[in-house]
C-alpha positions in Angstrom: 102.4 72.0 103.6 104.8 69.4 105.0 108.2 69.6 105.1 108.2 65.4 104.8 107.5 63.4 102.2 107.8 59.4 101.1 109.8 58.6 97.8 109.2 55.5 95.7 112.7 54.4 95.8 114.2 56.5 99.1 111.5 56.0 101.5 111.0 59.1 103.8 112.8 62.2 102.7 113.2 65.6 105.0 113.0 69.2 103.1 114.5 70.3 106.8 117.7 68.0 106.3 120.4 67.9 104.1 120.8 65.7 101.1 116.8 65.0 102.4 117.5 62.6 105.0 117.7 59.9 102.7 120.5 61.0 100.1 119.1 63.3 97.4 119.5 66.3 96.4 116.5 68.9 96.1 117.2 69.4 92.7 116.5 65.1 92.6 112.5 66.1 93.5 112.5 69.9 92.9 110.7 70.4 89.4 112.1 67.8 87.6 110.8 66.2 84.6 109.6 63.5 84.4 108.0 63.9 87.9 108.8 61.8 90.6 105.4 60.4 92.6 105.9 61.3 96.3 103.1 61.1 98.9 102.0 62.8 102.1 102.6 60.5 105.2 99.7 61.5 106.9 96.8 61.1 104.0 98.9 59.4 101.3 97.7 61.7 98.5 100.1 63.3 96.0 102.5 66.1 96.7 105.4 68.3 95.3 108.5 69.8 96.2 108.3 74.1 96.7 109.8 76.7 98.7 108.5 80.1 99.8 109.8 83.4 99.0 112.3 83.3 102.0 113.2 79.8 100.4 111.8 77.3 103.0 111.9 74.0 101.3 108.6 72.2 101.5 106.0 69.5 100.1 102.8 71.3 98.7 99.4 68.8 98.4 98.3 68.8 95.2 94.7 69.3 93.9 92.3 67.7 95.7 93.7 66.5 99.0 91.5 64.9 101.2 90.2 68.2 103.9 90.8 65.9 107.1 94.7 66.1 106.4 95.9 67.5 109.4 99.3 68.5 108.0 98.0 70.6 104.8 95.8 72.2 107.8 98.5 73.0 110.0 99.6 77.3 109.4 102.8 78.9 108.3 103.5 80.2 112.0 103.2 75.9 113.3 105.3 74.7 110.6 107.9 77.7 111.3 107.9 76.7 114.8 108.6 72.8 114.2 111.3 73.8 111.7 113.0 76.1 114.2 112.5 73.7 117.5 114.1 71.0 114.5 116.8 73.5 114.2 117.8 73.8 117.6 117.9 70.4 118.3 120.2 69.0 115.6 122.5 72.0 116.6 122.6 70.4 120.5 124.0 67.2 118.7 121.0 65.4 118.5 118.7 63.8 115.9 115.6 65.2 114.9 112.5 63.9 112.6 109.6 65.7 111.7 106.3 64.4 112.0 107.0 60.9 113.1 104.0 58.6 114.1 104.0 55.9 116.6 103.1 52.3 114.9 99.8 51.7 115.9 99.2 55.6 115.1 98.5 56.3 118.8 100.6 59.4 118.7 102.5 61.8 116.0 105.2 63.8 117.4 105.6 67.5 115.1 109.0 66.7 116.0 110.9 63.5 117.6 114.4 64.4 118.9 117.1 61.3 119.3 119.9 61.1 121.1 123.1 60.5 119.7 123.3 56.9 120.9 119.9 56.4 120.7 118.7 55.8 123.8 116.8 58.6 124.6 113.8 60.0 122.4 112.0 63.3 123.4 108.8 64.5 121.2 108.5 68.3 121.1 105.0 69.6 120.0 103.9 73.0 118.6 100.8 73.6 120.2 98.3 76.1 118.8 95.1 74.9 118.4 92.9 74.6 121.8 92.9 71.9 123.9 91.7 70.8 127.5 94.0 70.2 130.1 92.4 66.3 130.0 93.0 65.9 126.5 96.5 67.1 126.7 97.5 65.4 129.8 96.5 62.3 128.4 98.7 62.5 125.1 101.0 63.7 127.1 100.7 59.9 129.2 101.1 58.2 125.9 103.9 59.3 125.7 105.6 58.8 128.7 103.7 55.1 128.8 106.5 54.6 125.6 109.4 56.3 127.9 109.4 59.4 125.2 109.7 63.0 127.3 107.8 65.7 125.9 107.8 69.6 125.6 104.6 71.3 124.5 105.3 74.5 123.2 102.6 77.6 122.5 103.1 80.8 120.5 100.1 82.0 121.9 100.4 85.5 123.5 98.2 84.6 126.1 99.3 81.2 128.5 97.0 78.6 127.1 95.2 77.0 130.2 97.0 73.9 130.1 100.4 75.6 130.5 102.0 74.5 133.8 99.6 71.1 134.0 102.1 69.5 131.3 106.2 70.0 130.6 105.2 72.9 128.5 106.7 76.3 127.6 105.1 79.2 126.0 107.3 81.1 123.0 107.1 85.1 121.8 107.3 84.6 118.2 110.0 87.5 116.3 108.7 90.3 114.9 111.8 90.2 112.4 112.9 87.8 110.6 116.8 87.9 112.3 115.3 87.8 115.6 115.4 84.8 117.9 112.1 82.7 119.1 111.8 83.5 123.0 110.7 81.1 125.4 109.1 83.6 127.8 107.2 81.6 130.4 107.2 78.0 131.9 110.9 78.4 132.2 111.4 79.1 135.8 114.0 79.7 139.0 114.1 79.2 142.7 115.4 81.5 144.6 114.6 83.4 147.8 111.3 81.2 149.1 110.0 81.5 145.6 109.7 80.8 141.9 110.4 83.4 139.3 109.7 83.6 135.3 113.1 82.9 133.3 113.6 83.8 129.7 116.0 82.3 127.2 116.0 82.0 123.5 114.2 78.7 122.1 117.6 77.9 120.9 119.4 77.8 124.0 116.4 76.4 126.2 116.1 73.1 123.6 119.8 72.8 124.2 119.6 72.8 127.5 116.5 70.8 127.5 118.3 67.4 125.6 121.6 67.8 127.4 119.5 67.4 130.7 120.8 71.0 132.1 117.0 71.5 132.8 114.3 68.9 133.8 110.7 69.2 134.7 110.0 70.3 137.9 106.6 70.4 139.8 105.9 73.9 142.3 104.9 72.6 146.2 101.5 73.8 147.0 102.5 77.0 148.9 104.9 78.0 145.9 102.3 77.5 143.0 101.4 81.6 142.7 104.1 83.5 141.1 104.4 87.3 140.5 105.1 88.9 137.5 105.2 92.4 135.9 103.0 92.2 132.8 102.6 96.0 130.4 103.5 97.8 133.7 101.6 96.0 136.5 102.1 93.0 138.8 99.5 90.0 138.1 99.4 86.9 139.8 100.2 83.4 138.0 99.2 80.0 139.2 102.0 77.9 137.7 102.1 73.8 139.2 105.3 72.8 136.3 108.1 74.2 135.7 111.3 73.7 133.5 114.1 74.2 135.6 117.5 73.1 136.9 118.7 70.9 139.5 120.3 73.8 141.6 116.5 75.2 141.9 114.6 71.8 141.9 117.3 71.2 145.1 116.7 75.2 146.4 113.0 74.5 146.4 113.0 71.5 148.7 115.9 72.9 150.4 113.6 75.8 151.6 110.6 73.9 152.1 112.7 71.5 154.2 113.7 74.9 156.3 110.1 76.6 156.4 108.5 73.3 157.6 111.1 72.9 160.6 110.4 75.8 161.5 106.6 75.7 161.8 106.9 72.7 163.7 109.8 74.5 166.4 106.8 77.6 166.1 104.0 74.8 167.0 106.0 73.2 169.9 106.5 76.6 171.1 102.9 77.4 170.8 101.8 74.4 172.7 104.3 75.1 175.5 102.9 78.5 176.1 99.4 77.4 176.0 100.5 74.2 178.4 102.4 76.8 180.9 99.2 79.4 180.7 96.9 76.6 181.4 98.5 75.5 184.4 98.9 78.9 185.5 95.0 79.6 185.0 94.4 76.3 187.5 96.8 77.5 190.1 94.6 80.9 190.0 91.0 78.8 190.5 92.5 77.1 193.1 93.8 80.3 194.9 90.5 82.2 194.4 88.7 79.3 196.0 90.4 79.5 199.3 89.9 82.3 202.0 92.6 84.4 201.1 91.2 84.6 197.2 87.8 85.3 198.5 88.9 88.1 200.7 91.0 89.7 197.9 87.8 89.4 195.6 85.7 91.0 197.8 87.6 93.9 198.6 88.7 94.4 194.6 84.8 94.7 194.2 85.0 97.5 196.6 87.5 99.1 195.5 85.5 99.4 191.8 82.4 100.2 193.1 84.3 103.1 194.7 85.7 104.4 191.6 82.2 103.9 189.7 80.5 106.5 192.4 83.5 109.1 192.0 83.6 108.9 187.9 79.3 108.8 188.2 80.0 112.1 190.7 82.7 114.0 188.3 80.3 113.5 185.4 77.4 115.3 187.4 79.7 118.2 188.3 80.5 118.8 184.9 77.4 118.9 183.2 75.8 121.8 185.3 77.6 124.9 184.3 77.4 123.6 180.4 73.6 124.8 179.9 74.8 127.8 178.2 76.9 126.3 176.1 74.7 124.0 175.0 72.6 126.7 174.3 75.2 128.1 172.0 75.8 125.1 170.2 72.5 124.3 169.2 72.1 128.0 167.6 75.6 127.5 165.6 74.2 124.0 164.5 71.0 125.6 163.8 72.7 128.1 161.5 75.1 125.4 159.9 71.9 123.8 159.2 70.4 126.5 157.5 73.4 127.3 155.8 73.7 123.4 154.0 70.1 123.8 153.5 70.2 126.9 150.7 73.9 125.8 149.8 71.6 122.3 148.5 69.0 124.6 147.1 71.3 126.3 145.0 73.3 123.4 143.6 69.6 121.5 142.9 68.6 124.7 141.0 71.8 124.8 139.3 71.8 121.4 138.5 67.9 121.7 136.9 69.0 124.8 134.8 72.4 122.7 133.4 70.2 119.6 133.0 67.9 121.4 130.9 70.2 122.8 128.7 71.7 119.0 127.9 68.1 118.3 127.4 67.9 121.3 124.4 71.2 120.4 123.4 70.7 116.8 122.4 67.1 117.8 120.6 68.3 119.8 118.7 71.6 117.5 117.8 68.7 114.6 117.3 66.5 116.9 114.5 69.8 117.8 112.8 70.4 114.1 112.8 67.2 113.0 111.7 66.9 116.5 109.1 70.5 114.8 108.0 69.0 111.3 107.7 65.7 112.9 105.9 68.2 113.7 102.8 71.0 111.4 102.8 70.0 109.1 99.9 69.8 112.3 97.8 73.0 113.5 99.2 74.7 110.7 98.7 73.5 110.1 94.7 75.2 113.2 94.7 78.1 112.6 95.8 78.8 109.5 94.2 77.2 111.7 90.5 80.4 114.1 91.0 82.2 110.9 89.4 82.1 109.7 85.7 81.2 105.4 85.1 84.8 105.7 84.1 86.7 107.5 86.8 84.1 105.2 89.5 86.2 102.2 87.8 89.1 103.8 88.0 88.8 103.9 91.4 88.1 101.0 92.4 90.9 99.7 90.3 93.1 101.7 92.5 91.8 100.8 95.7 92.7 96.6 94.2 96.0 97.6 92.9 97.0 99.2 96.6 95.9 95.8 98.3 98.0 93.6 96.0 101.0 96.2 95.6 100.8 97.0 99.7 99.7 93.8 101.5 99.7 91.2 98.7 95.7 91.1 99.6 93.4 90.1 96.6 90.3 92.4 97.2 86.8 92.3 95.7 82.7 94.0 96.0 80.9 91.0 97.5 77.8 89.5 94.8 75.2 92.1 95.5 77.5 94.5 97.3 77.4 98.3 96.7 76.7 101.4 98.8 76.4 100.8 102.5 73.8 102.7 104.5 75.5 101.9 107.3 78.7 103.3 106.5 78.1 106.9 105.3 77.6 105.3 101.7 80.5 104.1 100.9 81.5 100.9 99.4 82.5 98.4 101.6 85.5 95.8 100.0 86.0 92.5 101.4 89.3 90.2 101.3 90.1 86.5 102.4 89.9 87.2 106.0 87.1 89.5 106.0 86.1 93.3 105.7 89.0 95.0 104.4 88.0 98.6 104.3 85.5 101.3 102.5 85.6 103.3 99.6 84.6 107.0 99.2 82.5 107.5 102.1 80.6 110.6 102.1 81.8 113.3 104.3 79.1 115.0 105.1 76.9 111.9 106.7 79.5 110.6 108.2 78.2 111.6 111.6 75.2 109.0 110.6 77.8 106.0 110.5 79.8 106.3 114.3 81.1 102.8 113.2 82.9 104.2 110.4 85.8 105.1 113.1 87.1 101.6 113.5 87.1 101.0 109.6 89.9 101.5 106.8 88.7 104.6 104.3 89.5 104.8 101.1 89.8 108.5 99.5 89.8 109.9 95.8 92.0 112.1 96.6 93.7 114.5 99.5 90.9 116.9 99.2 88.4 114.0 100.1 90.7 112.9 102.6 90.4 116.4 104.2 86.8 116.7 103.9 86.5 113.1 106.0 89.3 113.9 108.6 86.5 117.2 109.1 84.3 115.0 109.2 85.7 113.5 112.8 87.5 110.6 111.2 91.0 109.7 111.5 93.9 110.2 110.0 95.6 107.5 110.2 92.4 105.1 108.9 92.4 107.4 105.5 94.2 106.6 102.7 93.8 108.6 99.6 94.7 107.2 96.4 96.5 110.6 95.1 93.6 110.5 92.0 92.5 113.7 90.1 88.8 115.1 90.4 87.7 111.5 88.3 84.9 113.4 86.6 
C-alpha cells in the first residue's frame, strides 16, 4: 500500500500532500469513472486510489502484483511511521517525499526531507525488518557518499542491534490513536561525566533534527555504557551514537579534556613518589653496608630472637593448667556431637516418611489419570451427544460471528479438523495468524490437556463456563456465548 503513485499526465502524485503533490485533487483519481491508469513506482504494475477506515489516503496494488514488490510488502505500522516522520518534517518548514529512489537505484529513501532552499537533503528510514550492523552501515555510506544525512528509526520494543552503530533512534509507537510517537532511546545528554537517555516526541525530535538543534554525536570509549531504569531495575546499555546537541557534544569533550589532565597530574605524581622512594631505598643499601648498618642489624636480630624465647615461654606457661579444661571441652563437644547426630536421624526419618507419602500421592494422582484417560473418548462422545446437529451449528456459528463482531477476525475448522485429543476434546479454530482459540472443551478431562491454560475457550453457556473455571481454567481465557442448553 503506497501512499505514491505515477499519473499519465501529472507524473508522481503524493496521497500524503495536498492537491497530490502535483495539482489534483483526490476526487481527480479517487473512484472516478472512466479510471485513470496509475502505476506503482517501485514494480510498475497497476494501482488505485483508497483510504482506510481512519481515512488515510493511499494507492492499493491491484490483482496480481508481482510478490517481490517491496512497498505492497511493507505493514500498516511502517507506512504509519513514514507518514508521521513525513508529517513532522513539512511542519519544521521543510520538504518531504516519500519513497524517493536514487537514479541508478542504489538507494530508496521511505522518506527524503529537503530543505527549503534546497541545499540540504536528509533520508529518514523506518526500520523494521532485521538487519546486520554491516548491511546497515553500508546503506547508511551510500548515503553519506551522495552528501544525504540519515536517521534510521525502529518501532521495535526491543533496541535493534544496530542502534547506536548508525544515526538511528528507536520510537514507542501510541497505544491511542491521539497520542504522540515517542522517540525513547538514541536521543541522548551529557551531563555530569556521563551520557543519559532523553525522550521527546517524534515530532519535536525531527524538528530539531532538520533545524540542526541536534547532530550526531559519537560516545568516547570510557562513556559508551549508559544506565538506565527499565520495568523497575537498572540495566546496562552499550550505546557508541548518539543524537544530541552541541552544548553536550561540547560537555563531553569538555570533561574528557578535564578527566585526562588529571590522570596525567595523577601519573606525574605517581612517578615522583616512586622516583623519591627509590632513592630513598638506595640511600638505605648504602647505609646497611657500612659499619654502623651492620651493627644496627645485628643487634635488631637480637632484640627478635629475644622476644621469640619470651612469646615461645608465655605460650608454655599457659598451656599447663588447661588439661582440665580441655578435658571439659572434649565431653561438651562429645555431647554436641551426639546431640547433631539423633537431631540428623530424626530429620532423615522424617524426610523418608514425607517422601513416601509424595511417592503414594502422585500414584494414586497417576491411576486416576490414566483410569480418566481409560474413558475419555467415551466421555467425551458424551459430552459433545448432550448437543443436537443443529444446536453444534449453532455454535459454531456463534463462536464466527464473535470473531468478526469482536476483532474483525475471519475464523474457520481447518480441512480435517475436529476434536482435539490434545485439548480436552474441544474444537480447535484457526484464524489468519494462527490458533485462535477452542470450542466446548470438556470439563471433566480437562486435567488431561495442562496446555489448555494458555488457550482462548469458548463456552455454550455460563453453566459450561462454570463447570471449566472448576475445572482449574481461567476466567479470563473463557468466554461463553450466553446460548441456551442447544439440545
Amino acid at each position: 500500500m503506497p501512499f505514491v503513485a505515477f499519473h499519465p499526465e501529472s507524473g508522481r502524485i503524493d496521497a500524503t500532500q495536498p492537491e497530490l503533490g502535483a495539482g489534483l485533487e483526490w476526487g481527480h483519481v479517487y473512484k472516478v469513472s472512466p479510471r485513470v491508469f496509475l502505476s506503482c513506482p517501485e514494480c510498475g504494475w497497476g494501482v488505485h486510489a483508497k483510504h482506510s477506515p481512519s481515512r488515510v489516503r493511499f494507492f492499493c496494488h491491484d490483482r496480481g502484483r508481482p510478490p517481490e514488490c517491496s512497498l505492497a510488502n511493507e505493514s500498516w505500522e511502517h507506512h504509519m511511521l513514514k507518514l508521521e516522520m513525513a508529517g513532522a518534517i513539512r511542519a519544521a518548514g521543510w520538504f518531504a517525499q516519500l519513497e524517493v529512489a536514487a537514479d541508478d537505484g542504489s538507494w530508496r529513501a521511505d522518506v527524503m526531507a529537503s530543505s527549503p532552499d534546497g541545499e540540504r537533503r536528509m533520508a529518514w528510514e523506518a526500520q523494521l525488518s532485521p538487519i546486520t550492523v554491516e548491511d546497515i552501515q553500508a546503506r547508511t555510506d551510500r548515503y553519506m557518499a551522495e552528501d544525504i544525512a540519515v536517521c534510521w528509526v525502529s518501532p521495535h520494543k526491543q533496541p535493534s542491534v544496530w542502534l547506536g552503530s548508525v544515526p538511528s533512534v528507536r520510537v514507542r509507537v501510541p497505544e491511542e490513536a491521539d497520542e504522540p510517537w515517542v522517540v525513547d532511546d538514541g536521543l541522548g545528554g551529557f551531563a555530569e561525566g556521563t551520557w543519559s537517555f532523553q525522550e521527546a516526541e517524534l515530532t519535536r525530535f525531527v524538528q530539531w533534527v532538520v533545524r540542526g538543534q541536534l547532530r550526531p554525536c559519537r560516545s568516547l570509549p570510557k562513556h559508551r555504557e549508559v544506565l538506565r531504569l527499565v520495568g523497575g531495575e537498572h540495566h546496562w546499555f552499550v550505546r557508541d551514537l548518539w543524537w544530541t546537541s552541541r552544548q553536550s557534544a561540547e560537555a563531553q569533550s569538555s570533561y574528557e579534556w578535564e578527566r585526562e589532565r588529571r590522570e596525567e597530574a595523577a601519573r606525574q605524581r605517581e612517578a615522583r613518589r616512586q622516583e623519591l622512594e627509590n632513592a630513598s631505598r638506595e640511600r638505605r643499601r648504602v647505609w646497611l653496608a657500612s659499619p654502623a648498618g651492620l651493627k644496627a642489624q645485628k643487634r635488631r636480630q637480637e632484640i627478635l630472637a629475644q622476644r621469640e624465647a619470651q612469646k615461645r615461654e608465655r605460650k608454655m606457661a599457659s598451656r599447663r593448667p588447661s588439661v582440665q579444661r580441655d578435658a571439659e571441652a572434649a565431653r561438651q563437644r562429645a555431647l554436641r556431637d551426639e546431640e547433631v547426630a539423633r537431631h540428623r536421624a530424626e530429620v532423615r526419618e522424617r524426610r523418608a516418611r514425607e517422601f513416601a507419602r509424595q511417592q503414594e500421592l502422585e500414584a494414586q494422582r497417576r491411576a486416576a489419570l490414566q483410569e480418566l484417560e481409560s474413558r475419555a473418548h467415551s466421555t467425551a462422545e458424551a459430552w459433545w451427544a448432550l448437543l443436537s446437529r443443529t444446536g453444534v451449528e449453532s455454535l459454531f456459528r456463534a463462536v464466527f460471528d464473535a470473531a468478526r463482531r469482536r476483532e474483525g477476525l475471519e475464523v474457520r475448522i481447518p480441512q480435517g479438523g475436529g476434536v482435539a485429543a490434545s485439548f480436552a476434546y474441544g474444537v480447535p479454530v484457526h484464524a489468519s495468524n494462527g490458533l485462535y482459540g477452542i470450542v466446548r472443551p470438556c470439563p471433566e478431562l480437562v486435567p488431561l490437556s495442562p496446555q489448555l491454560v494458555f488457550q482462548r475457550v469458548f463456552a455454550l453457556n455460563a453453566r459450561e463456563a462454570q463447570e471449566l473455571q472448576a475445572s482449574g481454567l481461567r476466567a479470563a481465557h473463557i468466554t461463553h456465548l450466553s446460548l441456551a442448553d442447544l439440545e
